[in-house]
ZAKOLFI-559617 format. One record per residue: residue in one letter; residue number from 1; x, z, y of N, C-alpha, C in turn. Coordinates in nm, 3 decimals, decimal comma. Example, Ala and Ser with C-alpha at 12.3 -4.5 7.8 and 13.67 -1.06 7.14 Angstrom:
residues 2
   residuo   num      n_px      n_pz      n_py     ca_px     ca_pz     ca_py      c_px      c_pz      c_py
         a     1     1,319     0,780    -0,569     1,230     0,780    -0,450     1,320     0,780    -0,330
         s     2     1,285     0,708    -0,225     1,367     0,714    -0,106     1,290     0,787     0,003
***
This chain:
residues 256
   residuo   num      n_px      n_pz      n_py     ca_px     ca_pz     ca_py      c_px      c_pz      c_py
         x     1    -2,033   -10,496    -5,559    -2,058   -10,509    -5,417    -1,935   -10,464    -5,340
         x     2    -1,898   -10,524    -5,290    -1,745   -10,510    -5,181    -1,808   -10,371    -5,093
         x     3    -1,682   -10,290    -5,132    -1,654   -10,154    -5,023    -1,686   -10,182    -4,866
         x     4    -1,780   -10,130    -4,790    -1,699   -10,162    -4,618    -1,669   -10,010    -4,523
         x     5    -1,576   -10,053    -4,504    -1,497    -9,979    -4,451    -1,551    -9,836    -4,341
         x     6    -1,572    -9,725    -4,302    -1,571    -9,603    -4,274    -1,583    -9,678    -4,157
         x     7    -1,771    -9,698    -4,062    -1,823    -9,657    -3,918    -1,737    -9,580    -3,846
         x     8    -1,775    -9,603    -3,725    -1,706    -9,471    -3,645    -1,786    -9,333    -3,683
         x     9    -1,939    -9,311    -3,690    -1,989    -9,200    -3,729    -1,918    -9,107    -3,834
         x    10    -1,920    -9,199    -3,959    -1,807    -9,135    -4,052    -1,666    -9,077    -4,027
         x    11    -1,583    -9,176    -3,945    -1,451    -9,148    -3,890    -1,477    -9,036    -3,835
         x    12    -1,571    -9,005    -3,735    -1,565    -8,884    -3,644    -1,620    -8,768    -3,757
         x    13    -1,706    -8,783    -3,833    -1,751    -8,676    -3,875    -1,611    -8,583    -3,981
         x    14    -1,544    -8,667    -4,069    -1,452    -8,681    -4,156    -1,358    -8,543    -4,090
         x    15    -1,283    -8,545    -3,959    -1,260    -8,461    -3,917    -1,317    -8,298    -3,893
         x    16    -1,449    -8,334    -3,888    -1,499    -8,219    -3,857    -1,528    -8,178    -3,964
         x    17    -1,591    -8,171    -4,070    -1,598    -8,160    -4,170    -1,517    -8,101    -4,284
         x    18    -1,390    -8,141    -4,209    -1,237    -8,113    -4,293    -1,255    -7,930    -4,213
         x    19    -1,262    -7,982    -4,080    -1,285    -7,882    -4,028    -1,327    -7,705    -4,054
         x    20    -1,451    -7,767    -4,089    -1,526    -7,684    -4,078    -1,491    -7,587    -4,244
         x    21    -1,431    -7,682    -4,349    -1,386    -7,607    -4,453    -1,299    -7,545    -4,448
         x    22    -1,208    -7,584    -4,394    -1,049    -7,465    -4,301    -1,140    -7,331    -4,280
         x    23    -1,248    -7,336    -4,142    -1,290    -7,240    -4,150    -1,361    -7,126    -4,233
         x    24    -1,430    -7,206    -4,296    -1,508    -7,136    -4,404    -1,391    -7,038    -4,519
         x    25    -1,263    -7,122    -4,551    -1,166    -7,065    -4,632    -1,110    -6,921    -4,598
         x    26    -1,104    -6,963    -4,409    -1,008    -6,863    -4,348    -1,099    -6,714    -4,341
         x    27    -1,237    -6,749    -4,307    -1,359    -6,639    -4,275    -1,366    -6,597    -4,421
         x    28    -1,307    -6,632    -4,535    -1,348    -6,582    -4,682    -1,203    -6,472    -4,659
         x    29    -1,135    -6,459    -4,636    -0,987    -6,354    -4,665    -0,867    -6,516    -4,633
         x    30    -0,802    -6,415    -4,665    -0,607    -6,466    -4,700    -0,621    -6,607    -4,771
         x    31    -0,557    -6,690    -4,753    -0,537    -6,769    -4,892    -0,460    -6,754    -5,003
         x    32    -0,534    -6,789    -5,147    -0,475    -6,721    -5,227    -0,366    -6,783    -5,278
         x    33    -0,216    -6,765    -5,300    -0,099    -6,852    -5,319    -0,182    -6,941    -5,456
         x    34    -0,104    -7,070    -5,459    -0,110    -7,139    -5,567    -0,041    -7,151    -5,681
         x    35    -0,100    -7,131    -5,775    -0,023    -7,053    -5,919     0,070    -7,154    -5,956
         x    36     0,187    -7,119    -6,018     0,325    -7,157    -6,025     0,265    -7,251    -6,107
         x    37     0,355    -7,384    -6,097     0,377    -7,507    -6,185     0,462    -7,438    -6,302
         x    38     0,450    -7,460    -6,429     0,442    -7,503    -6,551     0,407    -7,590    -6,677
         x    39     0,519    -7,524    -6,744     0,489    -7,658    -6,828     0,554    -7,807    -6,798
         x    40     0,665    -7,777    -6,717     0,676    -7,905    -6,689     0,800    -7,922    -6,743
         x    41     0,888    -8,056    -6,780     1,017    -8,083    -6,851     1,119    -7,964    -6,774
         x    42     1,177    -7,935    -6,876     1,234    -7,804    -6,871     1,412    -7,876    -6,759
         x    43     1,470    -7,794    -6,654     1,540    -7,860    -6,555     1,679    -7,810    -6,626
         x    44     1,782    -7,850    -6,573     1,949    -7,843    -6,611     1,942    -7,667    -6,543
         x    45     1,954    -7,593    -6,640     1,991    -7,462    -6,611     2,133    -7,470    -6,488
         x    46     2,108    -7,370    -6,360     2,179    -7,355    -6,295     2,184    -7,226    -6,252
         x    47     2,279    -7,124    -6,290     2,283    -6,991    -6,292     2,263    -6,929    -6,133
         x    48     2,331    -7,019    -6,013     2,235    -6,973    -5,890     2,131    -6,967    -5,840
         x    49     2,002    -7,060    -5,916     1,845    -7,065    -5,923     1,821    -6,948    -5,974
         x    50     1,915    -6,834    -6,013     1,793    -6,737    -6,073     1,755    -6,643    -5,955
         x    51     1,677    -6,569    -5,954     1,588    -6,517    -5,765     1,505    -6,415    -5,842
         x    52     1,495    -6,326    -5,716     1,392    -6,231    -5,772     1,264    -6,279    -5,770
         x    53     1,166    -6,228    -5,772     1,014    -6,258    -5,781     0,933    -6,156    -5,669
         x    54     0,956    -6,185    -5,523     0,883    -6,109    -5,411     0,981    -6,073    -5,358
         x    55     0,959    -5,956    -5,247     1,052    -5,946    -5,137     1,115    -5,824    -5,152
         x    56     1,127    -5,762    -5,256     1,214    -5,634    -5,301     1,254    -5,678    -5,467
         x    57     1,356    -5,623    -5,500     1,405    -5,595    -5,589     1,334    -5,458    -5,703
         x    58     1,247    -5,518    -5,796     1,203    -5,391    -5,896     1,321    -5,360    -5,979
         x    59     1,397    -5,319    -5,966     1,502    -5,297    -6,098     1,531    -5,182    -6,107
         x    60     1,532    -5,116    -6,234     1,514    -4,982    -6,238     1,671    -4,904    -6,325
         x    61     1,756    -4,846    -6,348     1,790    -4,815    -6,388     1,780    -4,760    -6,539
         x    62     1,853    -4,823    -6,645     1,783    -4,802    -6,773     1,711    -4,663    -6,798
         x    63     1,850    -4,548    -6,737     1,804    -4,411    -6,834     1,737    -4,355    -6,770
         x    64     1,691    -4,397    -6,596     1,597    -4,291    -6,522     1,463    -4,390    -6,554
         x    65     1,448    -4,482    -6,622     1,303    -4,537    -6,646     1,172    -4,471    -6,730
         x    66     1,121    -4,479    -6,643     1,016    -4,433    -6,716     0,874    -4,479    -6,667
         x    67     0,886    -4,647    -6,690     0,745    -4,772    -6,703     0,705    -4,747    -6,819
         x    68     0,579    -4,874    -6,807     0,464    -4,903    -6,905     0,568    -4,939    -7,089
         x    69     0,697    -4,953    -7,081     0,763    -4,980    -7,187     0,884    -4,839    -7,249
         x    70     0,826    -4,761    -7,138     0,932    -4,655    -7,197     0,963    -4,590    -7,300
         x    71     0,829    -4,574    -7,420     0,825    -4,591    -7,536     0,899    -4,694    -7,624
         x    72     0,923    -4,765    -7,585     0,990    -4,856    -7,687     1,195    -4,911    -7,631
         x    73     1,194    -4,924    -7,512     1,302    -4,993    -7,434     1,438    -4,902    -7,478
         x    74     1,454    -4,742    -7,525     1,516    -4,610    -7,511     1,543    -4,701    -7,670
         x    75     1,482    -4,745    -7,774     1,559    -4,757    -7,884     1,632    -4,927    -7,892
         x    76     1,599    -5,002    -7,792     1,630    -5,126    -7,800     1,747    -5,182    -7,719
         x    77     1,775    -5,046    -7,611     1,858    -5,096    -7,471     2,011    -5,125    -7,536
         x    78     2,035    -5,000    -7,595     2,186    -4,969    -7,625     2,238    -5,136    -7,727
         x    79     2,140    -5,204    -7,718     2,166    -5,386    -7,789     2,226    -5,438    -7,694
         x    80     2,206    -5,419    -7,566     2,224    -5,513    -7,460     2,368    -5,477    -7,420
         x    81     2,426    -5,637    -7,375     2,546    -5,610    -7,371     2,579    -5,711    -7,216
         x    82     2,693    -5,669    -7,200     2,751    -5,729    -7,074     2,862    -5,812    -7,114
         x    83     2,823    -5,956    -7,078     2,921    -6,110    -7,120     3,032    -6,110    -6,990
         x    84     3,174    -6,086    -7,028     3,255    -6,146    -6,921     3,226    -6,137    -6,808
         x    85     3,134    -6,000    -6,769     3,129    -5,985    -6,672     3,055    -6,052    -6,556
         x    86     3,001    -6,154    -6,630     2,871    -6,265    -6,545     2,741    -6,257    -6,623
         x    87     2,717    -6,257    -6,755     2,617    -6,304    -6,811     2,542    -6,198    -6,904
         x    88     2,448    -6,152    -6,934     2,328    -6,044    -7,044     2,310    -6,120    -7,176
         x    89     2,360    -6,015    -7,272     2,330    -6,082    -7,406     2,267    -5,934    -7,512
         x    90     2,194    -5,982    -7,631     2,178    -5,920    -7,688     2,171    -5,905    -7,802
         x    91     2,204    -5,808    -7,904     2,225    -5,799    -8,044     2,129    -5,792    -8,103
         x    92     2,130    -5,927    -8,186     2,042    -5,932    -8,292     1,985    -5,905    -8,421
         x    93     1,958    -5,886    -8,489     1,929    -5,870    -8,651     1,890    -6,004    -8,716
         x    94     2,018    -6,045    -8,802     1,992    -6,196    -8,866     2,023    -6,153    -9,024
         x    95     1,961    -6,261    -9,079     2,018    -6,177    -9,248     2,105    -6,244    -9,281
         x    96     2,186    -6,331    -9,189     2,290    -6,381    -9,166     2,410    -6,255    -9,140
         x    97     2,385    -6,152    -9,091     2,446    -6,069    -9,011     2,427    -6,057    -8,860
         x    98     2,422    -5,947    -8,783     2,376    -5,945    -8,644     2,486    -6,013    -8,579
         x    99     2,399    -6,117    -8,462     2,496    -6,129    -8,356     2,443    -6,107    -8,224
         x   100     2,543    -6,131    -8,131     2,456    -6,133    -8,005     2,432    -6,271    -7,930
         x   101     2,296    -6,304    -7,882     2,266    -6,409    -7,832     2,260    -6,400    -7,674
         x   102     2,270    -6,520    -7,621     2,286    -6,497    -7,469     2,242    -6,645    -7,424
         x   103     2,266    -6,703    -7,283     2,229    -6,846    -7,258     2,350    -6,926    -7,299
         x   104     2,312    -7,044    -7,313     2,409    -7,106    -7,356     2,492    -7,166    -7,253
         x   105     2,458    -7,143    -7,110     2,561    -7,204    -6,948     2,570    -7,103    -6,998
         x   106     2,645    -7,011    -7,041     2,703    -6,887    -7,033     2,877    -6,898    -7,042
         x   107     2,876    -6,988    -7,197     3,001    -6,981    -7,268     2,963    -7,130    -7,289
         x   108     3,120    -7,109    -7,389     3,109    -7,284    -7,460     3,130    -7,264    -7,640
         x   109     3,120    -7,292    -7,728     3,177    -7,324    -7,871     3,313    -7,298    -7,848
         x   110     3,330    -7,168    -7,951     3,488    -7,150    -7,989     3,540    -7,010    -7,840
         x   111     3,443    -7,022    -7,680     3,541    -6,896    -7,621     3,539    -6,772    -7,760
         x   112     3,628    -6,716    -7,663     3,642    -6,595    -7,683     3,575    -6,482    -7,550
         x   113     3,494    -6,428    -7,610     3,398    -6,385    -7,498     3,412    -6,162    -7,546
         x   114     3,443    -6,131    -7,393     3,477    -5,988    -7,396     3,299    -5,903    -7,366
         x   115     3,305    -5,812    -7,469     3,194    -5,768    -7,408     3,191    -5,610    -7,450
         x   116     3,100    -5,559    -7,336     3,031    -5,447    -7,326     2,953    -5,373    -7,313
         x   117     2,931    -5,233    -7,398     2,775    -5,182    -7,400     2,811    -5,077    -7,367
         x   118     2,656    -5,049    -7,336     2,673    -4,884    -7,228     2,766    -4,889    -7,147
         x   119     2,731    -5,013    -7,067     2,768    -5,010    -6,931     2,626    -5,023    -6,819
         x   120     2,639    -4,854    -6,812     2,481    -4,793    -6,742     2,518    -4,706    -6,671
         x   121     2,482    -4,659    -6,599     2,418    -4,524    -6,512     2,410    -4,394    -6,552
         x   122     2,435    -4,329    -6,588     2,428    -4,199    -6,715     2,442    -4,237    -6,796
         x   123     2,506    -4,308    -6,861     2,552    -4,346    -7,004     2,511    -4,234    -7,080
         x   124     2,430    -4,287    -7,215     2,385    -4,237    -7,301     2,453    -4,243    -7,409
         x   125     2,539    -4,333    -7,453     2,616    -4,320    -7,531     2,772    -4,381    -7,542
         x   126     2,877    -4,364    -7,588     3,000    -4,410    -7,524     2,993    -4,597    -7,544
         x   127     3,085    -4,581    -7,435     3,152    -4,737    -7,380     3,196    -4,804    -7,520
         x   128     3,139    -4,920    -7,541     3,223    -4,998    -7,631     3,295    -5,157    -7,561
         x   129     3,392    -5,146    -7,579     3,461    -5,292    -7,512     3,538    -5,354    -7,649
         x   130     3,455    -5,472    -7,687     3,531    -5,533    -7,793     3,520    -5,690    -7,744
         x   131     3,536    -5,798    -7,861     3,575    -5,916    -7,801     3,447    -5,993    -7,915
         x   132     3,424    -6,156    -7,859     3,400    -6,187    -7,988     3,372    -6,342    -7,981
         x   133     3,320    -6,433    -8,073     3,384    -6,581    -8,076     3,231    -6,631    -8,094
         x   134     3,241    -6,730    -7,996     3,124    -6,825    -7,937     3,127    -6,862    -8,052
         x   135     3,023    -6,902    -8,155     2,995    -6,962    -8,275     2,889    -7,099    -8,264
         x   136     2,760    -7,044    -8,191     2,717    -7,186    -8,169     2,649    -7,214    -8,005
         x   137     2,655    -7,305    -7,949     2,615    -7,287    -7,811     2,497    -7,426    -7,782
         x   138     2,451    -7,448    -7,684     2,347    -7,553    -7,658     2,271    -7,565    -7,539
         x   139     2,274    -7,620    -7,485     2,185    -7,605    -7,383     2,000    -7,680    -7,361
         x   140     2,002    -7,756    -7,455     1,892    -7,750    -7,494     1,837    -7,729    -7,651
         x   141     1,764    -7,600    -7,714     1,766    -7,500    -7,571     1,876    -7,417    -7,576
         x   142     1,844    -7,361    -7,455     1,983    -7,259    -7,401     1,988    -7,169    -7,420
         x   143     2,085    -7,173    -7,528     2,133    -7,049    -7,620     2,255    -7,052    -7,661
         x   144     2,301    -6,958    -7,714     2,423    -6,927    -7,774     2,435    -6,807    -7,863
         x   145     2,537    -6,778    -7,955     2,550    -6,659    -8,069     2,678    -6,642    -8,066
         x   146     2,735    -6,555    -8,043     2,864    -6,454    -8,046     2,872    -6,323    -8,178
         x   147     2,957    -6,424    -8,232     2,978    -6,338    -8,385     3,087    -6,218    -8,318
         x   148     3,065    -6,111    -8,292     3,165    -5,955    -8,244     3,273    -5,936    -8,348
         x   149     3,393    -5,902    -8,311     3,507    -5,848    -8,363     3,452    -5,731    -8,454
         x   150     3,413    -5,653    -8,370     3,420    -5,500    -8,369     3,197    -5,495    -8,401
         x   151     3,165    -5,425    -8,512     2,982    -5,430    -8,442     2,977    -5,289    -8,439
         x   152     2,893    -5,294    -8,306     2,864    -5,166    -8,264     2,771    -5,076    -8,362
         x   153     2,804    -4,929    -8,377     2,714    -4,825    -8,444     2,561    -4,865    -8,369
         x   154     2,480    -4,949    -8,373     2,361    -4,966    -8,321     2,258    -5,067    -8,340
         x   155     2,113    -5,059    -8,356     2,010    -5,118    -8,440     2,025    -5,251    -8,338
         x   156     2,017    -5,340    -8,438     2,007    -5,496    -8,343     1,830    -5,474    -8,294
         x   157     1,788    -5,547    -8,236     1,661    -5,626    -8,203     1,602    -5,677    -8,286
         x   158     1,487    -5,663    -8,310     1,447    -5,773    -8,409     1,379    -5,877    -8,306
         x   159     1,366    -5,984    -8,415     1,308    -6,141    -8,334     1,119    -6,144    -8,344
         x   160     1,042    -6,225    -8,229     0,913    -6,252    -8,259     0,859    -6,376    -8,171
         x   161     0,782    -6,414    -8,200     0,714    -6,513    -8,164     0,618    -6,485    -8,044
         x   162     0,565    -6,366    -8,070     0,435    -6,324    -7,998     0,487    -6,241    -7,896
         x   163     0,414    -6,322    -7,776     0,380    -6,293    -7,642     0,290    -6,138    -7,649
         x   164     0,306    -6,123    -7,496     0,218    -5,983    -7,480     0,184    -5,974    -7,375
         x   165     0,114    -5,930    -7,318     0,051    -5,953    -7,168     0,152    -5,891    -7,033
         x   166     0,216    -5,810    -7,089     0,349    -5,735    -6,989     0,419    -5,781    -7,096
         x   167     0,560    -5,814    -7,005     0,689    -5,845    -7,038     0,812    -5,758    -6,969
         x   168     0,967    -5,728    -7,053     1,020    -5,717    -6,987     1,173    -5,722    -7,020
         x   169     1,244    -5,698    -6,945     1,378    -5,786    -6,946     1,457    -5,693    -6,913
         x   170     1,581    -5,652    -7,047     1,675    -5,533    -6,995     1,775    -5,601    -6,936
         x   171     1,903    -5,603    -6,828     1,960    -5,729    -6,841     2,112    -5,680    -6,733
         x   172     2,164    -5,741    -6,707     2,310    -5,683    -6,604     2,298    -5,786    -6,490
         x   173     2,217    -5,785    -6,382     2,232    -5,822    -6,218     2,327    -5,819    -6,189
         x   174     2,414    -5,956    -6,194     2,518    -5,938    -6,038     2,649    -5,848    -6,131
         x   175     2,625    -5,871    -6,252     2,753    -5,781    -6,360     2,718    -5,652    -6,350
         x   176     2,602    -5,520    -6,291     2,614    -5,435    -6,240     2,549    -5,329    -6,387
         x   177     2,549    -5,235    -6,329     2,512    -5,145    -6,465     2,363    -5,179    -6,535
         x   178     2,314    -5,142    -6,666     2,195    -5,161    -6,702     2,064    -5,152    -6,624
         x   179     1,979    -5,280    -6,609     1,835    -5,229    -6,537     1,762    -5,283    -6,653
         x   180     1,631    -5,212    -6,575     1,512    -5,284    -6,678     1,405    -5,328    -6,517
         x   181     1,345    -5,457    -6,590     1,260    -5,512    -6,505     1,159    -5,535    -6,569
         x   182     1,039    -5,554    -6,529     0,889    -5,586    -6,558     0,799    -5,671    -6,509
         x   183     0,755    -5,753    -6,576     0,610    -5,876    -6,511     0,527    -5,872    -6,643
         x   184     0,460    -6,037    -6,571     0,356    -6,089    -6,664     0,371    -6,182    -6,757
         x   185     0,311    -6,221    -6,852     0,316    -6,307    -6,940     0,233    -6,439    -6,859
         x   186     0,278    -6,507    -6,803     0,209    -6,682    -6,776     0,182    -6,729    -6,868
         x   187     0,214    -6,806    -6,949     0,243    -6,936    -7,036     0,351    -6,956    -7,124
         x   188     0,330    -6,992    -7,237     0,394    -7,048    -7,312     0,422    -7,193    -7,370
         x   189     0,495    -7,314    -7,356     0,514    -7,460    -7,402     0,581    -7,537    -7,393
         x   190     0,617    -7,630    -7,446     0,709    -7,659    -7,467     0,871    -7,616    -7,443
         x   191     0,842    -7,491    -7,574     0,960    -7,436    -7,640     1,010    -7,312    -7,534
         x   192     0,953    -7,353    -7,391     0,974    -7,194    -7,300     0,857    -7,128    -7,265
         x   193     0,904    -6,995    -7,207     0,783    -6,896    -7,184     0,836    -6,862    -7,034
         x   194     0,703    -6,845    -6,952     0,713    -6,824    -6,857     0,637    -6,658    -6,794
         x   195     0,713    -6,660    -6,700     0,667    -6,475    -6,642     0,664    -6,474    -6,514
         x   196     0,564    -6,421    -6,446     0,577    -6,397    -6,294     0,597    -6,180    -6,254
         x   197     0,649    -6,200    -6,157     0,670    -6,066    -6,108     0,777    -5,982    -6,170
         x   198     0,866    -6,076    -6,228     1,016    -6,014    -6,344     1,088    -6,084    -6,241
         x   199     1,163    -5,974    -6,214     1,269    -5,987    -6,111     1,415    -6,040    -6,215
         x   200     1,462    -6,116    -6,190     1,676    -6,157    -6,233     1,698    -6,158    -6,136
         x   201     1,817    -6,224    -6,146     1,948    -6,244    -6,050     2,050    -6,307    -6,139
         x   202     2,143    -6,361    -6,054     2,252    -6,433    -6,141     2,331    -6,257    -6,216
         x   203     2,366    -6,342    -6,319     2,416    -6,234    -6,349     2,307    -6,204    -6,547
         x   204     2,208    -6,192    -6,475     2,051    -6,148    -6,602     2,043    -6,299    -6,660
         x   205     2,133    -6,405    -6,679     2,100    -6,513    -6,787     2,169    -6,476    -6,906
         x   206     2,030    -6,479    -7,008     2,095    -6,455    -7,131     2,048    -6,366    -7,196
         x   207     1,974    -6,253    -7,066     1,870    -6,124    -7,133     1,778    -6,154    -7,244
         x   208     1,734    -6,087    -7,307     1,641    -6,090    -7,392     1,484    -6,024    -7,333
         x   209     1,425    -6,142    -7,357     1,270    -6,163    -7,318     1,193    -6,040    -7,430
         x   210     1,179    -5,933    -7,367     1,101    -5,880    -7,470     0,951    -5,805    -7,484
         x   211     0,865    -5,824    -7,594     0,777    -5,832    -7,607     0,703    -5,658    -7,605
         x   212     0,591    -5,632    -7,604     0,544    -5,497    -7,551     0,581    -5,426    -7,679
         x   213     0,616    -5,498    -7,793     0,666    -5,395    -7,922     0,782    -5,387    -7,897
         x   214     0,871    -5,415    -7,752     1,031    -5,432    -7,784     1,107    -5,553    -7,851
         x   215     1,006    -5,594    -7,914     1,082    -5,759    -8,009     1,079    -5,860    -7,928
         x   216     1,240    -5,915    -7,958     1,278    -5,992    -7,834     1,216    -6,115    -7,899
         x   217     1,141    -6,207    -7,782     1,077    -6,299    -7,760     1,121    -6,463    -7,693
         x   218     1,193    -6,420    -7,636     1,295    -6,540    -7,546     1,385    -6,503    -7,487
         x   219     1,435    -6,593    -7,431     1,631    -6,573    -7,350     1,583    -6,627    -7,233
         x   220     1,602    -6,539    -7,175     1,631    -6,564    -7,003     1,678    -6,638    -6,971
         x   221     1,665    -6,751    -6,914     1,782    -6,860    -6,799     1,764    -6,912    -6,720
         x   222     1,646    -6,919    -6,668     1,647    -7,003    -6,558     1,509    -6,928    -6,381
         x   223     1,497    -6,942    -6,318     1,395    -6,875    -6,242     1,394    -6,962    -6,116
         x   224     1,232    -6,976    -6,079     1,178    -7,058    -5,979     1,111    -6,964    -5,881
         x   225     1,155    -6,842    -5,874     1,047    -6,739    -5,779     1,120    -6,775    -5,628
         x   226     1,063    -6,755    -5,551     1,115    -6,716    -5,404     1,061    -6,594    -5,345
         x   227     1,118    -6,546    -5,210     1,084    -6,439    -5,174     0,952    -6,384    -5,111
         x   228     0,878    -6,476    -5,148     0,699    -6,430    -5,147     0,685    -6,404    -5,212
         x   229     0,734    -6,432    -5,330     0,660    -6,409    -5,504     0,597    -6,515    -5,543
         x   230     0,643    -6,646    -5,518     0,603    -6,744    -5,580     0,649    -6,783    -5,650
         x   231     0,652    -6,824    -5,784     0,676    -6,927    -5,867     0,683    -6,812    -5,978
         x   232     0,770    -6,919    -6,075     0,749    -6,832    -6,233     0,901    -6,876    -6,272
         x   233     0,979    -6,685    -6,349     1,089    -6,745    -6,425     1,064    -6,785    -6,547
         x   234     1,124    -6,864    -6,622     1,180    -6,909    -6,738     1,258    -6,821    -6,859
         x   235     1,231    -6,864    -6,981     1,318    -6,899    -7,083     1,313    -6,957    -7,179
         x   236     1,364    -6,956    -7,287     1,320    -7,034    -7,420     1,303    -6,967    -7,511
         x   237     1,196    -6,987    -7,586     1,153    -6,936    -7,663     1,256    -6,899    -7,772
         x   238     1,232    -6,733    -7,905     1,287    -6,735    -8,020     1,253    -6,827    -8,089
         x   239     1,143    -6,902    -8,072     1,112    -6,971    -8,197     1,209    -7,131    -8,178
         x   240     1,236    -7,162    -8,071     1,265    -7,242    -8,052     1,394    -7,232    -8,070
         x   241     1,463    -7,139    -8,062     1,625    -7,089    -8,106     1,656    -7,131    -8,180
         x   242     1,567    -7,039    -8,281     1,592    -7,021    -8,471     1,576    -7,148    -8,529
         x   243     1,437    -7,268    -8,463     1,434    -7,421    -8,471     1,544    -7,462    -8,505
         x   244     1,635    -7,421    -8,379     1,803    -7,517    -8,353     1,932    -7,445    -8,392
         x   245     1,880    -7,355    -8,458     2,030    -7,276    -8,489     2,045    -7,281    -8,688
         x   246     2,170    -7,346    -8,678     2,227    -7,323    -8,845     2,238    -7,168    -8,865
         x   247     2,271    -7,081    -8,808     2,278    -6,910    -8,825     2,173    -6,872    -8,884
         x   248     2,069    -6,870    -8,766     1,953    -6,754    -8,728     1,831    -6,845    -8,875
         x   249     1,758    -6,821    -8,955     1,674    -6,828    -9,012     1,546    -6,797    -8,984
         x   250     1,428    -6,891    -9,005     1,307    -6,856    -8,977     1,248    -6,705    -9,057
         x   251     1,280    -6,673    -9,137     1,312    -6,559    -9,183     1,307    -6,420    -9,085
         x   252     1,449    -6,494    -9,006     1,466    -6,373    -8,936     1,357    -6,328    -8,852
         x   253     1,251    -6,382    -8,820     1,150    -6,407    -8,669     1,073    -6,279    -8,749
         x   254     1,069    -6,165    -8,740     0,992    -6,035    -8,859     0,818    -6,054    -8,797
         x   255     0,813    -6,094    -8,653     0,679    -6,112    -8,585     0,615    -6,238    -8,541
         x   256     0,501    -6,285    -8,583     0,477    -6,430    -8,565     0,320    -6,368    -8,516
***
């Protein structure tokens, strides 16, 4: 039977109606933001998209921290290292030998990339400045491994698969001394994991995503928050690393 077309009764009511649900929404409270898109084809990493998540900066200073991870972050931090002065990477445990991983817009195959640890705030333990050689890089996904000249006296990270309901991210903002930041676990798929209320900045691509045991989980690179606190950052998953890397071995992943 052929459609006919919307009376005036309808036309007029249509409005009001719309109406009257506006009101009903507004007389219930606030509206509640709409939860970040995910899951969707992963975009060309661009190191100025990364943003905090709300209208302050949570970033805490490594050695005066003392969050929901402080138990674990005190044996994992002294991994984290500072790339050339732009980018967060961190030392791994491969039975390859440890390296440090970071994003792959970071570097290219073959730099030579300068880096440094215990570059913090009260330094807890001395400065190391050594050098070391881009070995494999990619951007999908976006990663990279820096085999070190020099390896530091200090326990790599181990690798895992598994998510945890808090997340958090040790990492160098803006090149600046060690912070630690904290959110939620969103989602996990296709090959990235997503977090809301984890503050970056340019600077934190490359951190290590880590899990409430400390086992790093994903690499930081990319972030869709704005200054309400909308949206969700990014990274890519370990599992998806170790997928694409001749180095790293499924082996290495100690948590699934």
């Amino acid at each position: 039977m052929k459609r006919q077309p919307p009376g005036p009764f309808m036309t007029l009511w249509g409005p009001l109606l719309a109406g009257t649900v506006l009101l009903g929404v507004t007389a219930c409270g606030k509206e509640v933001p709409a939860a970040p898109l995910v899951c969707e084809e992963p975009k060309t990493p661009e190191v100025s998209s990364l943003w905090q998540c709300g209208p302050t900066l949570d970033f805490t200073p490594i050695n005066s921290y003392q969050g929901e991870f402080a138990d674990v972050v005190q044996d994992k931090e002294d991994a984290v290292v500072l790339i050339d002065g732009r980018c967060t990477g961190t030392l791994i445990e491969a039975s390859a030998g440890p390296v440090v991983v970071t994003a792959g817009h970071c570097v290219g195959v073959g730099d030579r990339a300068l880096l440094v640890f215990n570059f913090e705030d009260e330094a807890d333990g001395d400065p190391l400045i050594t050098e070391g050689t881009v070995i494999e890089q990619s951007l999908e996904p976006d990663y990279a491994l820096i085999q070190l000249d020099v390896l530091p006296a200090i326990t790599p990270v181990l690798l895992s698969t598994r998510a945890s309901e808090r997340l958090a991210i040790i990492q160098h903002p803006r090149g600046r001394p060690k912070v630690i930041a904290e959110g939620s676990f969103l989602d996990s798929c296709n090959q990235l994991v997503y977090y809301t209320d984890l503050d970056t900045l340019v600077g934190s691509s490359g951190a290590g995503v880590l899990n409430r045991q400390g086992h790093l989980m994903g690499i930081h690179t990319d972030g869709d928050c704005d200054e309400d606190g909308r949206g969700a950052n990014r990274g890519w998953t370990v599992e998806a690393i170790v997928e694409a890397s001749p180095y790293l071995q499924s082996a290495d992943i100690v948590e699934r």
